[in-house]
C-alpha positions as a Markdown table, in Angstrom:
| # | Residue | x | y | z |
|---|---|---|---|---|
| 1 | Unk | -15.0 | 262.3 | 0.3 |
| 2 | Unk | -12.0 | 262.0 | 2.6 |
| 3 | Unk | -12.0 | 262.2 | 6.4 |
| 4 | Unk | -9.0 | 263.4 | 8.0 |
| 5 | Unk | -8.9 | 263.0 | 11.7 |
| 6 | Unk | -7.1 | 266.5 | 13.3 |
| 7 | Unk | -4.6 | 265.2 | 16.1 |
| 8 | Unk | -5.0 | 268.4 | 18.0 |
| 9 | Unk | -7.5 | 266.5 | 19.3 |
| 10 | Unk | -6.2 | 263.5 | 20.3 |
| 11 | Unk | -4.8 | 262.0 | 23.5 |
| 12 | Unk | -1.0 | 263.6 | 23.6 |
| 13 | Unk | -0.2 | 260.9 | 26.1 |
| 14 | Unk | -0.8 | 258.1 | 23.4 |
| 15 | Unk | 0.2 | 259.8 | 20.3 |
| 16 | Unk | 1.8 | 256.7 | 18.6 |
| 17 | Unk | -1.7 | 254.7 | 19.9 |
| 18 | Unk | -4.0 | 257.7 | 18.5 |
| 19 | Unk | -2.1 | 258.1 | 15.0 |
| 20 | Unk | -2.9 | 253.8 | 14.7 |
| 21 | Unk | -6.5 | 253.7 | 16.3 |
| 22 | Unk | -6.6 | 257.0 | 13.6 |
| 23 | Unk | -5.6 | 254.2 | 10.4 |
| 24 | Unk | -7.6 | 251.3 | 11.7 |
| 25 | Unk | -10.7 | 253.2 | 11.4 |
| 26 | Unk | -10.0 | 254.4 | 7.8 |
| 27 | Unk | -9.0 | 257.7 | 7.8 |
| 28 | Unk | -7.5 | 258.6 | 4.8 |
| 29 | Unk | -5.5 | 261.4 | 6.2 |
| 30 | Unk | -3.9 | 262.6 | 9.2 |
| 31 | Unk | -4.1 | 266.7 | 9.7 |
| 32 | Unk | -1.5 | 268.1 | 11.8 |
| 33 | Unk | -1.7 | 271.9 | 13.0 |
| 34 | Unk | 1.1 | 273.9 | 13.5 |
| 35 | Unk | 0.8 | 276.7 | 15.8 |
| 36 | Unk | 3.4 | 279.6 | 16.7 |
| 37 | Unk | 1.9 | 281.5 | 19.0 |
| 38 | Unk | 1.8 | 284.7 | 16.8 |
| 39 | Unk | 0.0 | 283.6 | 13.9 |
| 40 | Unk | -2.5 | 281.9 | 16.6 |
| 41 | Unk | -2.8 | 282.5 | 19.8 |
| 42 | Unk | -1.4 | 279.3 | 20.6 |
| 43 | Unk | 1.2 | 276.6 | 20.4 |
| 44 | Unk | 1.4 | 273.1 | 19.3 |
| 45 | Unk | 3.8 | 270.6 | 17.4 |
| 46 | Unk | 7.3 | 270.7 | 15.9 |
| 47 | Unk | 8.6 | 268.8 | 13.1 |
| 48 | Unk | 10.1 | 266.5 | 15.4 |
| 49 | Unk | 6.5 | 264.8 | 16.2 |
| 50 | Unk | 5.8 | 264.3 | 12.8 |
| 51 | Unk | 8.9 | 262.4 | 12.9 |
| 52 | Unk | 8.0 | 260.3 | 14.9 |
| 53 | Unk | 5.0 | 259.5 | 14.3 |
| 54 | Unk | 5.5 | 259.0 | 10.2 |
| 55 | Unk | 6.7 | 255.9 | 10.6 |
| 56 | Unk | 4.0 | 254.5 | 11.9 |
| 57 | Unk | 1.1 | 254.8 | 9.4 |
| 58 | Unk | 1.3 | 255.0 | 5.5 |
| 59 | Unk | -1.7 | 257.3 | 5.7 |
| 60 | Unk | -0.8 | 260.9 | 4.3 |
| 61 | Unk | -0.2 | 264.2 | 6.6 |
| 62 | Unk | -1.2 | 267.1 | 6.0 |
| 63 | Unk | 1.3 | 269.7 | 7.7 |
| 64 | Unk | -1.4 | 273.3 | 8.5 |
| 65 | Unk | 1.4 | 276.1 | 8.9 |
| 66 | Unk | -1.1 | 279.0 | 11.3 |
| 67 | Unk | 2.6 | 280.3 | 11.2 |
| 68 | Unk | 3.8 | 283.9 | 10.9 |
| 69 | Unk | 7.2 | 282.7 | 9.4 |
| 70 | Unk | 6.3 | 279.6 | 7.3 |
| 71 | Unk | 9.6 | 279.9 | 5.3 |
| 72 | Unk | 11.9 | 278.5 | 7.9 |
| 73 | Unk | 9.4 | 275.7 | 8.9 |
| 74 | Unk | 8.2 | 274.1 | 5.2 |
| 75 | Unk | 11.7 | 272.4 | 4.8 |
| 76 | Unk | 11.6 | 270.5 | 8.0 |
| 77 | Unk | 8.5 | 269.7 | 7.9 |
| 78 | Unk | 8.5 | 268.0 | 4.0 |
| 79 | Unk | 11.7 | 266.7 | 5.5 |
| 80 | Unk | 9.9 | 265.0 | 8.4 |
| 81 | Unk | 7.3 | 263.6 | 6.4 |
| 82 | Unk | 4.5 | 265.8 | 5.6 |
| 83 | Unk | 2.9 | 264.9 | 1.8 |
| 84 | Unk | 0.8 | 268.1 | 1.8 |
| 85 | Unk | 2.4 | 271.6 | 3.9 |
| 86 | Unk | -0.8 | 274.5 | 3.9 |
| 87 | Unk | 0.0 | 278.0 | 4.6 |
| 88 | Unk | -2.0 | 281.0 | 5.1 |
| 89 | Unk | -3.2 | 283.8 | 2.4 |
| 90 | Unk | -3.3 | 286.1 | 5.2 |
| 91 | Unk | 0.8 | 286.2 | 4.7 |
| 92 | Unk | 0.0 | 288.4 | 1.5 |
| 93 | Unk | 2.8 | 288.6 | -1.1 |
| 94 | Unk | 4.8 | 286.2 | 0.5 |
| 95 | Unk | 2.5 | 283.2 | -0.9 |
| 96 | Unk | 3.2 | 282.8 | -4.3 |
| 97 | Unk | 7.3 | 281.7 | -3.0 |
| 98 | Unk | 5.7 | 279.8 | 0.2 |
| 99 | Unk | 3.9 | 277.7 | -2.8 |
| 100 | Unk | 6.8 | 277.2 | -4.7 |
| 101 | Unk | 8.9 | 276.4 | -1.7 |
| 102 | Unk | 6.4 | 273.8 | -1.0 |
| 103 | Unk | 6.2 | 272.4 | -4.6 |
| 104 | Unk | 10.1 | 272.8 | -5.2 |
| 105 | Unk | 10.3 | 270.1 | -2.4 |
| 106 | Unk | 8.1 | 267.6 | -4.3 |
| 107 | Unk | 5.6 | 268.1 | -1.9 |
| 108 | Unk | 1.8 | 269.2 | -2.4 |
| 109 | Unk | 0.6 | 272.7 | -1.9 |
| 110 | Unk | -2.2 | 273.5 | -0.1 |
| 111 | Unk | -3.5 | 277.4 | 0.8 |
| 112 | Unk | -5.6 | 278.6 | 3.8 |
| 113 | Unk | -7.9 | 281.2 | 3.9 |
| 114 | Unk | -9.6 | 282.6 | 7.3 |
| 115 | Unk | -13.2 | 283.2 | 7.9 |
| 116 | Unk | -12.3 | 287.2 | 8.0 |
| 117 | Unk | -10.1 | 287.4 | 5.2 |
| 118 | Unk | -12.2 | 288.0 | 1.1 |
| 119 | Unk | -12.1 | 285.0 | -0.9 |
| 120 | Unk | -10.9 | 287.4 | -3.8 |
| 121 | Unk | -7.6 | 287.1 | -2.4 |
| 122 | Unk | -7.1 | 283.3 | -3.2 |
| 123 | Unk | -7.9 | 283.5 | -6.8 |
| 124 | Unk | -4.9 | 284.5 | -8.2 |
| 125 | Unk | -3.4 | 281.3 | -6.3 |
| 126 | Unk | -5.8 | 278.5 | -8.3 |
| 127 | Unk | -3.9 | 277.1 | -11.1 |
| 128 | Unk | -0.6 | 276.7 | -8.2 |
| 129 | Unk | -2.5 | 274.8 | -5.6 |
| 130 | Unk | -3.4 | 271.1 | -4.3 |
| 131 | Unk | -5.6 | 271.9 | -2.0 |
| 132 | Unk | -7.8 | 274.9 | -0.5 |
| 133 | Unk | -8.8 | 275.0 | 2.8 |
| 134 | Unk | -11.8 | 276.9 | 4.2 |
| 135 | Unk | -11.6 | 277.5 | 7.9 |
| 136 | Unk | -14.8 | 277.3 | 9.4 |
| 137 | Unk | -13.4 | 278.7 | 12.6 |
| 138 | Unk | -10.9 | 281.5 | 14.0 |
| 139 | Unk | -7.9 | 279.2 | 14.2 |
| 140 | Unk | -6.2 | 278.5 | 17.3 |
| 141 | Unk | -8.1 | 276.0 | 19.2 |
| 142 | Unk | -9.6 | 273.0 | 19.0 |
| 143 | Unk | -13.7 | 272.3 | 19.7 |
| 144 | Unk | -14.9 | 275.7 | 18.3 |
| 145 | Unk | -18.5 | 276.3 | 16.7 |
| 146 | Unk | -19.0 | 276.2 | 13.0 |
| 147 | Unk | -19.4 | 279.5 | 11.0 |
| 148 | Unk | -21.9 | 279.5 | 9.0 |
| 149 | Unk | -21.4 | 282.2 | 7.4 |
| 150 | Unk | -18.1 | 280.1 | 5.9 |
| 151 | Unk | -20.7 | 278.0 | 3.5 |
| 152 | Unk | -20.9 | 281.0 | 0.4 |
| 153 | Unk | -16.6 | 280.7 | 0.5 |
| 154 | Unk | -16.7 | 277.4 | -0.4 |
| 155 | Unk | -19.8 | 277.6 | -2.9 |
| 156 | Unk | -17.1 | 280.4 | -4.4 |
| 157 | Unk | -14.3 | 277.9 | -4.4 |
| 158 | Unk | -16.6 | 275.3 | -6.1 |
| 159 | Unk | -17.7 | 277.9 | -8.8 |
| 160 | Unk | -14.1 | 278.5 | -9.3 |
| 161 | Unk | -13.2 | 274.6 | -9.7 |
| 162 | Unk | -16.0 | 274.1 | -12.3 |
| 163 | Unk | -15.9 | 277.0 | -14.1 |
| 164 | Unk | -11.4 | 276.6 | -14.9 |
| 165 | Unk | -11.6 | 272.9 | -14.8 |
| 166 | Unk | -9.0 | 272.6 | -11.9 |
| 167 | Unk | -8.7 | 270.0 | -9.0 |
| 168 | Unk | -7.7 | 271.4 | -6.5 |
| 169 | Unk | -9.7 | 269.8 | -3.2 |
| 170 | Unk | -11.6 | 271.8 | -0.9 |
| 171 | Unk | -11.4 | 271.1 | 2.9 |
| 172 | Unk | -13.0 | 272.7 | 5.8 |
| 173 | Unk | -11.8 | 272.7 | 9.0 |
| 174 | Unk | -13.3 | 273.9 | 12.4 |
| 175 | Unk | -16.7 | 272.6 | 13.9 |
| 176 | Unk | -16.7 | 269.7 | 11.2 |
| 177 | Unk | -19.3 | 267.1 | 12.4 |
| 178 | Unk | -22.2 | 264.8 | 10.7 |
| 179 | Unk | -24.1 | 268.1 | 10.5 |
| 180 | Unk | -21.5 | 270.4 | 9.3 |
| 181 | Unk | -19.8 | 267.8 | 7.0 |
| 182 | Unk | -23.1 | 267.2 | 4.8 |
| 183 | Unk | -23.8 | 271.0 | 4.6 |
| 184 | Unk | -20.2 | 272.0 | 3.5 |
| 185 | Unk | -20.5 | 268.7 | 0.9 |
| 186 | Unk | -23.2 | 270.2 | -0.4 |
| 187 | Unk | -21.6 | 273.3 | -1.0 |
| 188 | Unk | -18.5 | 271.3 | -2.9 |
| 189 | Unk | -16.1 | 270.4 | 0.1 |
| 190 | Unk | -14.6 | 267.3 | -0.6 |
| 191 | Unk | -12.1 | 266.9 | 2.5 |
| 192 | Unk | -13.3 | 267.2 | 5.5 |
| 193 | Unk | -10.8 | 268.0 | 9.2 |
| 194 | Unk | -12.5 | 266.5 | 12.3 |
| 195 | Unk | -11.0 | 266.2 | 16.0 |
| 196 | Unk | -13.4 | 266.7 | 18.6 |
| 197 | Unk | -16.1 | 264.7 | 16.3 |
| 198 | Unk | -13.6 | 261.9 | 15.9 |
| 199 | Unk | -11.4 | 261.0 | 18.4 |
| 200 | Unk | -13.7 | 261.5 | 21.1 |
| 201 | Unk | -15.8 | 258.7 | 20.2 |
| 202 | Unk | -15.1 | 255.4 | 21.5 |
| 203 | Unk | -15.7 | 253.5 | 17.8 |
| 204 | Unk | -13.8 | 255.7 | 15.5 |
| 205 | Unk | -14.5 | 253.9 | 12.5 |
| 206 | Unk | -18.0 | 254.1 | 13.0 |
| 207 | Unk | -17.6 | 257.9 | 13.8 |
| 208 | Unk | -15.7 | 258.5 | 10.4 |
| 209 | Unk | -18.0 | 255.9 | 8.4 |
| 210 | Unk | -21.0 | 258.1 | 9.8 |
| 211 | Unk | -19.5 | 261.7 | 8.4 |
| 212 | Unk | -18.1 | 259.8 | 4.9 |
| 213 | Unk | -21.8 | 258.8 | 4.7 |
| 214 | Unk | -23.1 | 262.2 | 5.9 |
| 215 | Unk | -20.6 | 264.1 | 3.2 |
| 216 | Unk | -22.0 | 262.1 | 0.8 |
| 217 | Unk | -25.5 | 262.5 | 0.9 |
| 218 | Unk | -24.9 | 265.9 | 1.3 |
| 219 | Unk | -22.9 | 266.1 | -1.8 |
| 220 | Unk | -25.6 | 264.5 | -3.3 |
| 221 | Unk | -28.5 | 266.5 | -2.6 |
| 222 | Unk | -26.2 | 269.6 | -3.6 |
| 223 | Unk | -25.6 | 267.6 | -7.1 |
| 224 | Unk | -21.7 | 267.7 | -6.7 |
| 225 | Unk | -19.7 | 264.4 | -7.7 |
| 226 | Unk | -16.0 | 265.5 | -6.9 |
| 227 | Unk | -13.2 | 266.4 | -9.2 |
């Protein structure tokens, strides 16, 4: 089960300090959400912070693209650092290229799907991907409520992973806390993206030790053992 600590919800005013407290309390990724303003109704990081703060931890990044134009942004970003760029299905027959753009680059692939959109449409993608990632929110902002409604999409994923023997992870992402982590665990995530549940708690370790623990029982209970 692997914890990975969203800095969208960190302290901007100590990014270098955050991305270190962040390693320290063993996280075993960093997730980093890009935001264009279209896409999302919002804005966040360039590739310059990424490279900046690379150098600083070993731990991997995840680079999420909630980007209409992905294309010009995957380059820079493997380029600063990222080990894993996600886009968006909701980009329609433009995926397929975004994924081999991202793999070309010897990075890994990962592809989003949002709570709206029909799992059908990710199928085709399966056998090209690294990662999927279920958003348990409308993307955009930080400290939303969990959907609910999200847990049948990645029971579907997981039926997909057993069923054509792939390995692709599954991660979730928006309103992920000890609760949420052990219900989408059961349901066959297996990476789970935390900010407001992590980095607002004074003892970080203990806060990520806590959710591992949590995924795990409720992987358990659901009778998955990870790919």
């Amino acid at each position: 089960m692997i914890i990975a600590p969203s800095l969208l919800a960190s302290n901007y005013g100590r990014f270098a300090d955050e991305v270190r407290r962040a390693a320290r309390a063993g996280a075993e990724w960093l997730h980093l959400d890009i935001m264009d303003g279209h896409f999302v109704p919002n804005l966040s990081f360039g590739p310059g912070l990424l490279r900046t703060l690379r150098p600083l931890t070993r731990i991997p990044i995840e680079a999420h693209l909630m980007c209409s134009r992905p294309e010009v942004l995957i380059e820079p970003f493997a380029e600063a650092g990222a080990n894993l760029v996600t886009v968006h299905i909701e980009l329609g027959e433009r995926v397929s290229s975004l994924l081999w753009k991202i793999k070309s680059l010897k990075k890994q692939a990962g592809l989003a799907i949002n709570p709206p959109t029909s799992m059908s449409l990710v199928e085709p993608y399966l056998k090209q991907i690294d990662l999927l990632l279920v958003m348990t929110v409308n993307p955009g902002f930080g400290g939303q409520s969990f959907i609910e409604e999200m847990i049948p999409k990645i029971q579907q994923a997981q039926i997909w992973r057993q069923e054509r023997d792939l390995a692709f992870r599954i991660e979730v992402d928006g309103g992920i806390d000890l609760v949420t982590a052990a219900e989408c665990a059961r349901a066959g995530a297996d990476k789970f993206v935390s900010g407001t549940a992590l980095f607002q708690r004074r003892n970080m370790r203990a806060a990520i030790e806590k959710m591992r623990a949590a995924a795990f029982e409720g992987a358990k209970n659901g009778g998955y053992r990870g790919v």
